[in-house]
C-alpha positions, 0 to 999 in steps of 0.5 A: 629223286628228292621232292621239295617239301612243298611240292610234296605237301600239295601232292598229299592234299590233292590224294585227301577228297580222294580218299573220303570220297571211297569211305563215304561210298563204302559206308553207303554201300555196307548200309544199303546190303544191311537193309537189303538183307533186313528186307529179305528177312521180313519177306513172306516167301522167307518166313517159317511156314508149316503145314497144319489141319484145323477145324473149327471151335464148337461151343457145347455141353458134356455129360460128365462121367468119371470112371472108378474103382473098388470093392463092395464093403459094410460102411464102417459106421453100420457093422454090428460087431456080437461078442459077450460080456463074460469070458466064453468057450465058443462051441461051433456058429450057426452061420458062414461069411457072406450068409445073409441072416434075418433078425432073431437068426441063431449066430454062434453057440458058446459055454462058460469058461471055467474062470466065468463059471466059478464067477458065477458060482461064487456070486450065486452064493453071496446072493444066497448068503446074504439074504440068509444074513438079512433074514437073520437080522431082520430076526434079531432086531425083532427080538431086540438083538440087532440094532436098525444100522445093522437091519440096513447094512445087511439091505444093503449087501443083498441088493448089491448081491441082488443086482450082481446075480440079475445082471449075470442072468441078464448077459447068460452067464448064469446059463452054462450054454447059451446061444446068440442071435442076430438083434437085425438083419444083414450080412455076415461080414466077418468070422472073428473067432473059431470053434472050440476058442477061448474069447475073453470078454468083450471080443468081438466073434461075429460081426453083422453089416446091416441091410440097411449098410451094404455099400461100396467103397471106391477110391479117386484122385485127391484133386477130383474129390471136391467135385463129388457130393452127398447123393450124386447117382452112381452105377455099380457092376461086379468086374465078375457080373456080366460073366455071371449073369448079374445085372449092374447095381444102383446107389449113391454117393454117402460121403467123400473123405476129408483126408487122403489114405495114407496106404493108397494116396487116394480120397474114398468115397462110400457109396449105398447102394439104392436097390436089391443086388446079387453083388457080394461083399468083397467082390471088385467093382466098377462105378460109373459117377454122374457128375452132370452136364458142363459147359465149354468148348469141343476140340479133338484131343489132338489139338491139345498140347501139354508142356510142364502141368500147362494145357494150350491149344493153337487157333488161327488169326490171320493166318498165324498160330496164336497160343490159348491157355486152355483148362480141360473140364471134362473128357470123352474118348475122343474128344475134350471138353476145356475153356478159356478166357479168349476161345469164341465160337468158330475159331479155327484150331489146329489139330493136326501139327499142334505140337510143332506150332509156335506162337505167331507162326505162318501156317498153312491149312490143308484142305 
C-alpha cells in the first residue's frame, strides 16, 4: 500500500528520539565497562605479587684482603749479572743455581781464549818496546843526538803502553787462569754458560740476586692495580710449604707497574720480602695483600644482581621492590661489602627472589 509523503515523513521523525535514545545508552554503557575494568586492573587482589626473604641492611666495616698469585723471582733492578771484560774459555763453576754464596765466594774459573792470549802477548811486548825506545832517547838526547820533541813522543807511547798492560792486569788478562768471586752476598739465579764454552766478552756467565733483592713477583687485575702502594704488608706462602714443613713469608709491596704485561694482560706487582724464608727462587706462590678496613653496607651475596657491567640490589618500601644501584667494595665468602647513594641503615633487602623483582613490584616477605 503506498503511504502519502506526508504521512511517511511523520512516520520517520517520530523513529528519530528512538534511535538517539539507544546510541546514547550504548556509549553509557561501553564507558562505564571501561572503567570497570580500568578499576579491576588497579585492584590490589590483581597486582603482580612475589614472594621474597629479606633481611635488614647493616652498616659496617671489612677488612680487606685481595688474594694473589706468583713466583719468587730476583727484583730485575738488583741481579748482578759476572762476565768479563776479554774473551775467555770457561773451565768449570764453583757454584750450582739456587746456591746461596757469601761475598768473596769463588763463582767460576776460566783461562784466556787463544785470540785474548796473543792480545796480551802483543801488548806485553810494546810496553817492553817502548820503554826500551824511551831509554834510548833519553840516551841520544843526552849526547845531543834526539831532540826534546822526540824525548816526548817516545813518553808519550810508553804511558799509552803502560796503561794498556795496567788495565790488562787489572781484569786478569794477563794471568792464563783466573778465578771470579762473588763481590756480594746472595743467590745464584742464573748459570748463563757451560763448562769448556767460549764467552766473548762482556756476556754474562753468572748472574747473583743479592740478599738484600730476594722477592716475589705477583700479578693482579689491571682495574684493582690503583688500589695497591708502596709498603702495604703482604703474606707469602709457597703452594709446596705447608707439605714441606715451611712456615709462610712476610714482605711488602716495592712497586706497582705502570704499564700492562702485554704476554699475561696482567699489572706486577714486586714484593720484598721482610724476613728470613726457606722459600726458594722460582717456587709458585700465594699472597695475601692487606689493603685495610672499609666502609659500607652487609648484604649476602644473594642479594645482588648483576645485569650488563651494573650491580643492584632490591629494598623494600612499603611493601614494593625499589631498585639501589649499588657498588661492590670488597667481598667475603659469603657476604658483600657495597655502597650507594640512597642505602640507610636497616632498609630491608631482598635476598631470596632478587633476581625475579622488578622495580615497584608487590612482594610479599615470608617469615
Amino acid at each position: 500500500m503506498f503511504s502519502p509523503p506526508k504521512l511517511r515523513h511523520r512516520f520517520l521523525n517520530s523513529l528519530w528520539p528512538i534511535g538517539l535514545v539507544a546510541v546514547l545508552t550504548s556509549v553509557q554503557l561501553a564507558c562505564q565497562d571501561a572503567k570497570e575494568h580500568a578499576n579491576a586492573a588497579k585492584s590490589p587482589a590483581l597486582e603482580t605479587s612475589i614472594h621474597v626473604s629479606a633481611v635488614p641492611l647493616k652498616a659496617d666495616t671489612m677488612q680487606q684482603e685481595w688474594t694473589v698469585y706468583g713466583t719468587m723471582s730476583a727484583l730485575p733492578s738488583t741481579i748482578h749479572r759476572y762476565s768479563l771484560p776479554f774473551e775467555v774459555r770457561l773451565t768449570s763453576f764453583a757454584v750450582s743455581e739456587g746456591q746461596h754464596v757469601e761475598a768473596g765466594a769463588p763463582l767460576f774459573v776460566t783461562e784466556r781464549s787463544p785470540q785474548t792470549a796473543l792480545l796480551a802477548k802483543e801488548t806485553s811486548d810494546l810496553f817492553k818496546e817502548a820503554g826500551d825506545r824511551l831509554e834510548q832517547t833519553k840516551n841520544r838526547q843526552g849526547d845531543g843526538f834526539a831532540t826534546r820533541e822526540e824525548l816526548l813522543q817516545a813518553q808519550g807511547r810508553f804511558r799509552r803502553a803502560q796503561q794498556a798492560v795496567t788495565t790488562m792486569r787489572r781484569s786478569g788478562q794477563l794471568s792464563t787462569t783466573q778465578t771470579s768471586r762473588a763481590q756480594l752476598a746472595g743467590v745464584v739465579s742464573k748459570i748463563e754458560s757451560q763448562p769448556g764454552s767460549q764467552v766473548s766478552a762482556g756476556l754474562p756467565i753468572v748472574s747473583i740476586a743479592e740478599d738484600e733483592s730476594i722477592g716475589a713477583s705477583f700479578w693482579i687485575e689491571p682495574a684493582k692495580a690503583h688500589k695497591i702502594h708502596h709498603g702495604m704488608p703482604v703474606s707469602i706462602t709457597g703452594v709446596d710449604s705447608q707439605a714441606a714443613g715451611r712456615g709462610p713469608a712476610s714482605g711488602k709491596v716495592l712497586r706497582v707497574d705502570r704499564q700492562v704485561d702485554s704476554n699475561t694482560n696482567f699489572v706486577r706487582v714486586s714484593v720484598v720480602l721482610t724476613d728470613s724464608s726457606s722459600l726458594v727462587l722460582g717456587e709458585t706462590i700465594v699472597g695475601t695483600i692487606a689493603l685495610g678496613p672499609a666502609d659500607g653496607f652487609i648484604v649476602p651475596r644473594s642479594a645482588l644482581v648483576s645485569s650488563g657491567g651494573e650491580s643492584r640490589i632490591f629494598t623494600i618500601e612499603n611493601g614494593h621492590a625499589r631498585v639501589q644501584d649499588v657498588t661492590v667494595v670488597d667481598e667475603s665468602e659469603l657476604d658483600l661489602l657495597v655502597r650507594g647513594p640512597t642505602l640507610s641503615e636497616g632498609q630491608q633487602v631482598i635476598t631470596i627472589g632478587a633476581y625475579q623483582s622488578e622495580d615497584g613490584m608487590r612482594v610479599i616477605i615470608d617469615p
